[in-house]
HTML snippet that shows the backbone in 3Dmol.js (N, CA, C, O; Angstrom):
<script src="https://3Dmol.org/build/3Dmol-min.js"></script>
<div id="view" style="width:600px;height:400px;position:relative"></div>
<script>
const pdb = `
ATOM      1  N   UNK A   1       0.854  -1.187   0.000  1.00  0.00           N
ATOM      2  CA  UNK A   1       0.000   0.000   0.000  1.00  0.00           C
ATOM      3  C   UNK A   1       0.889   1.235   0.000  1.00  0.00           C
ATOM      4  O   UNK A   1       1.871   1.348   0.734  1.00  0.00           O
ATOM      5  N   UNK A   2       0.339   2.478  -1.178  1.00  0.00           N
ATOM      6  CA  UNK A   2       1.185   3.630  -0.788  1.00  0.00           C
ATOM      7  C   UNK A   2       0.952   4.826  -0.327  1.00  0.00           C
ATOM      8  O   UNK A   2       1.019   5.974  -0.767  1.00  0.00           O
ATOM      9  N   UNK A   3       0.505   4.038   1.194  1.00  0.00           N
ATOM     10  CA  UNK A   3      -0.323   5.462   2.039  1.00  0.00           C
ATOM     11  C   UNK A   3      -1.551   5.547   1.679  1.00  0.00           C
ATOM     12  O   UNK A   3      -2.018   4.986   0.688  1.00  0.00           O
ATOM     13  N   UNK A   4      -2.358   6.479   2.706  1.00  0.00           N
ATOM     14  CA  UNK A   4      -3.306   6.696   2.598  1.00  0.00           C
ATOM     15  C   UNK A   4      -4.608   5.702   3.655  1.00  0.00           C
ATOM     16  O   UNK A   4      -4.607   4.536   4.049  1.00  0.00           O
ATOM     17  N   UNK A   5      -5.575   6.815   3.813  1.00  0.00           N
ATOM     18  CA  UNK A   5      -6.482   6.345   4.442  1.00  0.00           C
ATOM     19  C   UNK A   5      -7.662   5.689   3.939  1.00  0.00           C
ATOM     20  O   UNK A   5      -8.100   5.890   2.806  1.00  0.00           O
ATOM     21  N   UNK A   6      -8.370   4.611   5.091  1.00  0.00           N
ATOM     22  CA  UNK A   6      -9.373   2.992   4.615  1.00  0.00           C
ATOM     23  C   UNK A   6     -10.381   4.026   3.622  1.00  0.00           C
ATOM     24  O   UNK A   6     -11.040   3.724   2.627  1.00  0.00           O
ATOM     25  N   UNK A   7     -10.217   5.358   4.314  1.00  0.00           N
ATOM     26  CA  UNK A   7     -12.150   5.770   3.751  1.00  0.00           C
ATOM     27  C   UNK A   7     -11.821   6.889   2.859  1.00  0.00           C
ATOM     28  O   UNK A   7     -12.697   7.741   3.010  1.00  0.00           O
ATOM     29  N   UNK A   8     -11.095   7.204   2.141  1.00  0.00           N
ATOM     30  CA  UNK A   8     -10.378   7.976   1.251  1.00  0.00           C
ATOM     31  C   UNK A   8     -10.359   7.260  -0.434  1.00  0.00           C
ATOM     32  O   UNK A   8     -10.371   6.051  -0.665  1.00  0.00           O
ATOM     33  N   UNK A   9     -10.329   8.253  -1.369  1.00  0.00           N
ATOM     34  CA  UNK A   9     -10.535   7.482  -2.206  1.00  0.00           C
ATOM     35  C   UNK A   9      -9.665   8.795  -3.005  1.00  0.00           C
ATOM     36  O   UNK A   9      -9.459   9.960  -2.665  1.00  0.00           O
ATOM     37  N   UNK A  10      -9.177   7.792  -4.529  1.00  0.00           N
ATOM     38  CA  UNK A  10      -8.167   8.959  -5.247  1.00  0.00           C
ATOM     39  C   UNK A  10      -8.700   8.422  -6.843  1.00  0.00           C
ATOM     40  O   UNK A  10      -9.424   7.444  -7.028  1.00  0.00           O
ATOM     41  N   UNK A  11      -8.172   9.280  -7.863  1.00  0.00           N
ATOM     42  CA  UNK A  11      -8.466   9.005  -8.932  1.00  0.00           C
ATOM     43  C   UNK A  11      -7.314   9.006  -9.666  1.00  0.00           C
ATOM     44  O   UNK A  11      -6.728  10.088  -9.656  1.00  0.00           O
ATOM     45  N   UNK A  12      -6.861   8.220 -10.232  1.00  0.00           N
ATOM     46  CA  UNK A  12      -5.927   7.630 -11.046  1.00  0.00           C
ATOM     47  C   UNK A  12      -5.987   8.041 -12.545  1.00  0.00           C
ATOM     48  O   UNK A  12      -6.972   7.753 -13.226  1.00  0.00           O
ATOM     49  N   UNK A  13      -4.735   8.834 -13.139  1.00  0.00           N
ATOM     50  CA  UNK A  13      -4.629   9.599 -14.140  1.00  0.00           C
ATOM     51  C   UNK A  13      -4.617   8.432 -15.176  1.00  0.00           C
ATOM     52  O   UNK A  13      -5.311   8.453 -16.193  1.00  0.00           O
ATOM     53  N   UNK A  14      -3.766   7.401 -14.835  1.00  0.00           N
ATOM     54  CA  UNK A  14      -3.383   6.530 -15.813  1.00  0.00           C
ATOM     55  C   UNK A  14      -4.458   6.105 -16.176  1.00  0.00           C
ATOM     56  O   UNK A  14      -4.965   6.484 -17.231  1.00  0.00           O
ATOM     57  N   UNK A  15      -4.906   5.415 -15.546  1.00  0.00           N
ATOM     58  CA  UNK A  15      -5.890   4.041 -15.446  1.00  0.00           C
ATOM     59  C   UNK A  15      -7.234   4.881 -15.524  1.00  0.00           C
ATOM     60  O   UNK A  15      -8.271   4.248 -15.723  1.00  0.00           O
ATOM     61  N   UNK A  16      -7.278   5.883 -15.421  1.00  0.00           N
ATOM     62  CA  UNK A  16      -8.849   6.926 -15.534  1.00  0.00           C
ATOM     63  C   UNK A  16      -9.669   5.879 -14.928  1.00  0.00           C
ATOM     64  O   UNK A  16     -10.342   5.189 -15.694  1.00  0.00           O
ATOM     65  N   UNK A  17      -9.725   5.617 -13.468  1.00  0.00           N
ATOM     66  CA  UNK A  17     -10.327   5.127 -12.704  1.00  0.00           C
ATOM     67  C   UNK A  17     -10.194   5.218 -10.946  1.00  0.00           C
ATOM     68  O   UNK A  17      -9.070   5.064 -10.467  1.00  0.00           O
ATOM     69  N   UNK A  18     -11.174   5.429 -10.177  1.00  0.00           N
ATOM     70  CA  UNK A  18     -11.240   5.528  -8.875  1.00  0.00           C
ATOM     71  C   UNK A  18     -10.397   4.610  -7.972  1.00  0.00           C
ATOM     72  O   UNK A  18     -10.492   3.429  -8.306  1.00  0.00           O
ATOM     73  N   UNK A  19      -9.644   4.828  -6.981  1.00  0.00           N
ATOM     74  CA  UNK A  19      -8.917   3.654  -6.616  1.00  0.00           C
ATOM     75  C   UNK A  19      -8.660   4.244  -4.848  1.00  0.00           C
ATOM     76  O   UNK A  19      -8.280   5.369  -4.525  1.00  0.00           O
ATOM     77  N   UNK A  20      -8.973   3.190  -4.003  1.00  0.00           N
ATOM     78  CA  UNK A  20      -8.869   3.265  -2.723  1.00  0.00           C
ATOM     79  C   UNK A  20      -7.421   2.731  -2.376  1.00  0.00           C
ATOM     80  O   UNK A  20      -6.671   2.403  -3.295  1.00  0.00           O
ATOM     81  N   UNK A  21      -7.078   2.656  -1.237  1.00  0.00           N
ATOM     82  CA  UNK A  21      -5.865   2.062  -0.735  1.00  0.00           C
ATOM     83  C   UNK A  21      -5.444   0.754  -0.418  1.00  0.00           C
ATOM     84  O   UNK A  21      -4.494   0.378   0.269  1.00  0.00           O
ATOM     85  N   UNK A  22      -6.751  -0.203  -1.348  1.00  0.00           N
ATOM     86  CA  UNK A  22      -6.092  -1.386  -1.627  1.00  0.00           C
ATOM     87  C   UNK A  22      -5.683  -1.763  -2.610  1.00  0.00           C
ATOM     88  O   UNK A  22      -4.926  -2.733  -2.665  1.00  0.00           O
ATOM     89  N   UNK A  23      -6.108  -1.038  -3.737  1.00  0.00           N
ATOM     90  CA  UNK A  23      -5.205  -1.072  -5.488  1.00  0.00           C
ATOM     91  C   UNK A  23      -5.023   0.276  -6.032  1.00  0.00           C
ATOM     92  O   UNK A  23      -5.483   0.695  -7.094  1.00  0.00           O
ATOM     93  N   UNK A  24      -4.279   0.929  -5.156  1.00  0.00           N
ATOM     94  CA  UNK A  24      -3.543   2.069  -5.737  1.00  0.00           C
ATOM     95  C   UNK A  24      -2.460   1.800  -6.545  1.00  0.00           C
ATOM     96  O   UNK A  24      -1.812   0.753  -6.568  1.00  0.00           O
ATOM     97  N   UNK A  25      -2.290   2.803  -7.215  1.00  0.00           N
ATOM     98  CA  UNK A  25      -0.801   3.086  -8.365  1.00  0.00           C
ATOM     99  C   UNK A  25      -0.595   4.364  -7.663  1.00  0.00           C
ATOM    100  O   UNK A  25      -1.258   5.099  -6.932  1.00  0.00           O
ATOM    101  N   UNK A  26       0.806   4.333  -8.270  1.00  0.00           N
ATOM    102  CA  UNK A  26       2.002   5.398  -7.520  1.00  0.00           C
ATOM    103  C   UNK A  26       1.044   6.904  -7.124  1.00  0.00           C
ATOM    104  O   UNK A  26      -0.127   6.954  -7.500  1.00  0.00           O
ATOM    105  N   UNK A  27       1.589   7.935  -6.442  1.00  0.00           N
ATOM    106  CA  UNK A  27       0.897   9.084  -6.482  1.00  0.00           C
ATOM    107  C   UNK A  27       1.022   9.835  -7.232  1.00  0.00           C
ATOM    108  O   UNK A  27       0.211  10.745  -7.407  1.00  0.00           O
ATOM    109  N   UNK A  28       2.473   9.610  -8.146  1.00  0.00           N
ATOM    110  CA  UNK A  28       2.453  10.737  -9.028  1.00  0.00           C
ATOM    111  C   UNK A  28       1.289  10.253 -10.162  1.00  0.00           C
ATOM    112  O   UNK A  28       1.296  11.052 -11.098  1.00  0.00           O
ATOM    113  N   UNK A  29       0.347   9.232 -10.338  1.00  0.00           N
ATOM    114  CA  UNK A  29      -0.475   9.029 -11.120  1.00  0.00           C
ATOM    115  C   UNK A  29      -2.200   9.717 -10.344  1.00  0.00           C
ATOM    116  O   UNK A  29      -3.258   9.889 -10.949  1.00  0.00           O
ATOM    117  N   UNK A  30      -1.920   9.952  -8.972  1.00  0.00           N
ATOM    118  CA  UNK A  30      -3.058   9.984  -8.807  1.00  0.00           C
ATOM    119  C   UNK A  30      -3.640  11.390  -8.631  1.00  0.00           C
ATOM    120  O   UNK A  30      -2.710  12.197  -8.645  1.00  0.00           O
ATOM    121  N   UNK A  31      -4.807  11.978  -8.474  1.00  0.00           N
ATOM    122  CA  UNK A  31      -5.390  12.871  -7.804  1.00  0.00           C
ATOM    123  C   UNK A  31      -5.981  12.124  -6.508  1.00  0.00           C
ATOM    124  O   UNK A  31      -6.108  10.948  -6.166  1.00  0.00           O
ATOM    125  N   UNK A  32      -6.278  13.381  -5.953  1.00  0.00           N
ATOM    126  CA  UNK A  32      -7.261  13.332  -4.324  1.00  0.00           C
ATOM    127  C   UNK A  32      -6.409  13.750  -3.090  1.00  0.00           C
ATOM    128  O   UNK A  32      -5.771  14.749  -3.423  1.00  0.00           O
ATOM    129  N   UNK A  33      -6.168  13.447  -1.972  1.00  0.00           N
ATOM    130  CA  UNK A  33      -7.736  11.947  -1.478  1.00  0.00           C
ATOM    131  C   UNK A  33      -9.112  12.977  -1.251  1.00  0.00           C
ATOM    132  O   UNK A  33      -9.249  14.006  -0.589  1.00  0.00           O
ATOM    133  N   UNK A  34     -10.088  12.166  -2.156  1.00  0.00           N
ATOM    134  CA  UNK A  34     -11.455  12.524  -1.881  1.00  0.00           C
ATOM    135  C   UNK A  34     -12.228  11.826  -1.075  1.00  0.00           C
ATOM    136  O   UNK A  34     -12.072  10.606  -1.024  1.00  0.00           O
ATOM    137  N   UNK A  35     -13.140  12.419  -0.348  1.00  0.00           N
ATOM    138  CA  UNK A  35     -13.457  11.818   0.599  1.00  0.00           C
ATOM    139  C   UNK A  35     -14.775  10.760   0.144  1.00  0.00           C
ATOM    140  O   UNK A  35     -15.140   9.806   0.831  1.00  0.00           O
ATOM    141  N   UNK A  36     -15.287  11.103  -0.960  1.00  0.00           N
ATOM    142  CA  UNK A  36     -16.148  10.461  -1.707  1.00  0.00           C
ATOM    143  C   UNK A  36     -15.812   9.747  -2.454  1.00  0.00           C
ATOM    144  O   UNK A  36     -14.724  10.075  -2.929  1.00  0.00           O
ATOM    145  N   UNK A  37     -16.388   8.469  -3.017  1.00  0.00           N
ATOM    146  CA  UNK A  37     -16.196   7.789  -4.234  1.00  0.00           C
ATOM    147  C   UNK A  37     -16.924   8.741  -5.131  1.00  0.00           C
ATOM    148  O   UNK A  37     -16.198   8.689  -6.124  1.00  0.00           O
ATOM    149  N   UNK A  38     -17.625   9.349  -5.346  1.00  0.00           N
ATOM    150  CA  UNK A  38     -18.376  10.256  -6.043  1.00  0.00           C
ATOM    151  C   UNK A  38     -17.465  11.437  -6.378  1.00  0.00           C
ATOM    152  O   UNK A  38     -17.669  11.929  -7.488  1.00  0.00           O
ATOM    153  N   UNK A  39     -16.591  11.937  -5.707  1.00  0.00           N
ATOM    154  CA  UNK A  39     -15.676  13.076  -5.857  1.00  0.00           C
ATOM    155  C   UNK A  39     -14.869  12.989  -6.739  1.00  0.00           C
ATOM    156  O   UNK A  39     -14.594  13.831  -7.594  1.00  0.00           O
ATOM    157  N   UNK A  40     -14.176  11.323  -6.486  1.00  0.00           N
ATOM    158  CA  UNK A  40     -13.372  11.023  -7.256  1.00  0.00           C
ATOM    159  C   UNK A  40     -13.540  10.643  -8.644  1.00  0.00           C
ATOM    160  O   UNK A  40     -12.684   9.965  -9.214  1.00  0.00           O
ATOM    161  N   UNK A  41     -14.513  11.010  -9.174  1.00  0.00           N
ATOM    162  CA  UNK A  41     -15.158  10.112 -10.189  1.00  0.00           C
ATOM    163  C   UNK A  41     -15.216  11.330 -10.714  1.00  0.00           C
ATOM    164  O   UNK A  41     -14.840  11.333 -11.887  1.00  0.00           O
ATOM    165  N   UNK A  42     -15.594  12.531 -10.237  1.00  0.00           N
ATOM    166  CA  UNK A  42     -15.537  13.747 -10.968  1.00  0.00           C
ATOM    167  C   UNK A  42     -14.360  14.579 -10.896  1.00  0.00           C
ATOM    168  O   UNK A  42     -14.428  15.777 -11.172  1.00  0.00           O
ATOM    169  N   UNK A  43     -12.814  13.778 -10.387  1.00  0.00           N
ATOM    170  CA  UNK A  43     -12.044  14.785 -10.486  1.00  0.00           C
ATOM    171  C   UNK A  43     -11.386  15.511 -11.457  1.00  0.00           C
ATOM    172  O   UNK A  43     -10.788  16.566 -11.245  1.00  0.00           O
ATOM    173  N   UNK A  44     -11.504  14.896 -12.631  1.00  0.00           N
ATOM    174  CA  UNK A  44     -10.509  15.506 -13.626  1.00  0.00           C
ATOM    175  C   UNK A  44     -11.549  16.609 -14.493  1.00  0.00           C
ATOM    176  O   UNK A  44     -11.279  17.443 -15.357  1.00  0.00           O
ATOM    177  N   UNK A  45     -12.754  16.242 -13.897  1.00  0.00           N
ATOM    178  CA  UNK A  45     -13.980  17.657 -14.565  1.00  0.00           C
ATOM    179  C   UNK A  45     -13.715  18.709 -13.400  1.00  0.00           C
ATOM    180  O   UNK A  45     -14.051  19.825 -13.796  1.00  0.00           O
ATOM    181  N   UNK A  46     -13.337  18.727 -12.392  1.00  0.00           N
ATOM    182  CA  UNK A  46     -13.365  19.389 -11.105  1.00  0.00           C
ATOM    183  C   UNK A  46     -11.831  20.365 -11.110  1.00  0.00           C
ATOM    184  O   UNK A  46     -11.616  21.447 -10.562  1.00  0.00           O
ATOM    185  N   UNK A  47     -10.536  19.149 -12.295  1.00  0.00           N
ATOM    186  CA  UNK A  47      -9.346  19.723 -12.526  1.00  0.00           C
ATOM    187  C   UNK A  47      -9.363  21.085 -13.399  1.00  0.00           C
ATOM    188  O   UNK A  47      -8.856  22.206 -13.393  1.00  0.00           O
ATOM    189  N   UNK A  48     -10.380  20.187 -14.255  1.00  0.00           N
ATOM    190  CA  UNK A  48     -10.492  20.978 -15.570  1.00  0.00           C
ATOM    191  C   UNK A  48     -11.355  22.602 -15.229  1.00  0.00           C
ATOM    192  O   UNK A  48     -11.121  23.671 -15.792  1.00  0.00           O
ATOM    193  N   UNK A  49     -12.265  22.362 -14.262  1.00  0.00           N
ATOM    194  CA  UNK A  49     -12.827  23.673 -14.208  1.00  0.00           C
ATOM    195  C   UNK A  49     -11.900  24.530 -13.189  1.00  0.00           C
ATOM    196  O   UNK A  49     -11.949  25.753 -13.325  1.00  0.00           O
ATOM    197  N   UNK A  50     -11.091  24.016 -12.218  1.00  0.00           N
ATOM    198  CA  UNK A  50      -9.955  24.659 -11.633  1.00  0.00           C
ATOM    199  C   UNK A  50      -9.184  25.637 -12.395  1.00  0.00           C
ATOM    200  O   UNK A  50      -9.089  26.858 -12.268  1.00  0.00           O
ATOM    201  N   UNK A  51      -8.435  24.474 -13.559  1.00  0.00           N
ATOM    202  CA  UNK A  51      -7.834  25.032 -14.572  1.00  0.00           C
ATOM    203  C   UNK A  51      -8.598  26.723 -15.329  1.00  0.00           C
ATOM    204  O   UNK A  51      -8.221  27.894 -15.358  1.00  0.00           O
ATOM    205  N   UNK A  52      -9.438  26.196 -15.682  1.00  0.00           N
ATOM    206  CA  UNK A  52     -10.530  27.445 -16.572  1.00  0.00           C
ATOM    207  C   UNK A  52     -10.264  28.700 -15.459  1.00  0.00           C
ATOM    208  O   UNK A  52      -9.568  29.642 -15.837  1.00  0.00           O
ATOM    209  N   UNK A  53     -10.727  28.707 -14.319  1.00  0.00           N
ATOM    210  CA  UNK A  53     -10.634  29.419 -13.360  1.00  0.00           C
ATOM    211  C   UNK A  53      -9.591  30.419 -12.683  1.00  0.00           C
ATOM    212  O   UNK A  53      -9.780  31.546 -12.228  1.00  0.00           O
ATOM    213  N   UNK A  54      -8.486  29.688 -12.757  1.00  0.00           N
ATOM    214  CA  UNK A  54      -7.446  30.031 -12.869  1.00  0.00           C
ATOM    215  C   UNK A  54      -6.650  30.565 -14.029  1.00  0.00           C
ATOM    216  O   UNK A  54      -5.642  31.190 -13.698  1.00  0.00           O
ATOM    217  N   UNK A  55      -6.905  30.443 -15.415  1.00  0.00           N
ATOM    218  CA  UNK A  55      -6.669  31.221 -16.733  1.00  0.00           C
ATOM    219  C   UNK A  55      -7.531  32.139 -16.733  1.00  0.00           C
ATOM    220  O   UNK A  55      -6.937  33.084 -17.253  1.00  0.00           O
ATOM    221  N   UNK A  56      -8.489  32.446 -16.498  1.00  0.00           N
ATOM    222  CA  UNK A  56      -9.324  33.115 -16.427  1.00  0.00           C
ATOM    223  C   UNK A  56      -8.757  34.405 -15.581  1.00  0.00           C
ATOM    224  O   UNK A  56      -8.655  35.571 -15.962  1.00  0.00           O
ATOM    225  N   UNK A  57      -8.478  33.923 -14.525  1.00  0.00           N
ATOM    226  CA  UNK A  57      -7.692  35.245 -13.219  1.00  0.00           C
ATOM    227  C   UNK A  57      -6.299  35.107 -13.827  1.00  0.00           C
ATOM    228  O   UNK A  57      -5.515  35.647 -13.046  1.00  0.00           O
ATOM    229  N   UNK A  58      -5.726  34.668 -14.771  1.00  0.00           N
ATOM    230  CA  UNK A  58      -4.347  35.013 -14.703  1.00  0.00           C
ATOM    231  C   UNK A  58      -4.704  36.053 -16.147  1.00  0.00           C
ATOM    232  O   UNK A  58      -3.781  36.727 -16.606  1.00  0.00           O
ATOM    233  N   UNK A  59      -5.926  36.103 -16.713  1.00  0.00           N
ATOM    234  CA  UNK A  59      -5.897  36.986 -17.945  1.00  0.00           C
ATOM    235  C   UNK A  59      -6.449  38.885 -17.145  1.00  0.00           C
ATOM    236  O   UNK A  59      -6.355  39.980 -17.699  1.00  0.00           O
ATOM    237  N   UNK A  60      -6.971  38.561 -15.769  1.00  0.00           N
ATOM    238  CA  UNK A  60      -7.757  39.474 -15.198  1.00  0.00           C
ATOM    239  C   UNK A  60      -6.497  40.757 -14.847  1.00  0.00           C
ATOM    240  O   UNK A  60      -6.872  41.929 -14.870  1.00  0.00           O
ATOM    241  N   UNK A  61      -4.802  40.384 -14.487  1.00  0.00           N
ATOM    242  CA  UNK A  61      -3.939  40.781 -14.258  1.00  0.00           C
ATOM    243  C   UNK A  61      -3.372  42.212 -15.551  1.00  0.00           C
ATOM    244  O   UNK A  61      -2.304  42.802 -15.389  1.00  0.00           O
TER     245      UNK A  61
END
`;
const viewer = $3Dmol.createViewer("view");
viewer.addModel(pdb, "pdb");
viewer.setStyle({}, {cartoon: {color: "spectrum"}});
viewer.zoomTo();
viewer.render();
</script>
């Protein structure tokens, strides 16, 4: 196991799939820890609107 808590859940860049701390891949593959399986399932829409958000305020400068 590489870290991480029973009730935590992360989303996996590679594998574009949800993964708890009994079949994780490395961290540099993952996002989270979300506390939801549901969170994690929406993280890379959650990255992506981060992203927008942040270009957005770096054009506001």
């Amino acid at each position: 196991m590489d870290g991480g808590n029973p009730d935590e859940y992360w989303f996996c860049v590679k594998h574009h799939r949800v993964e708890t701390p009994e079949d994780m891949c490395p961290a540099r593959h993952r996002l989270g820890p979300y506390s939801t399986r549901a969170e994690a399932e929406h993280a890379l829409e959650r990255a992506e609107e981060r992203n927008e958000e942040w270009d957005a305020a770096d054009g506001e400068d």
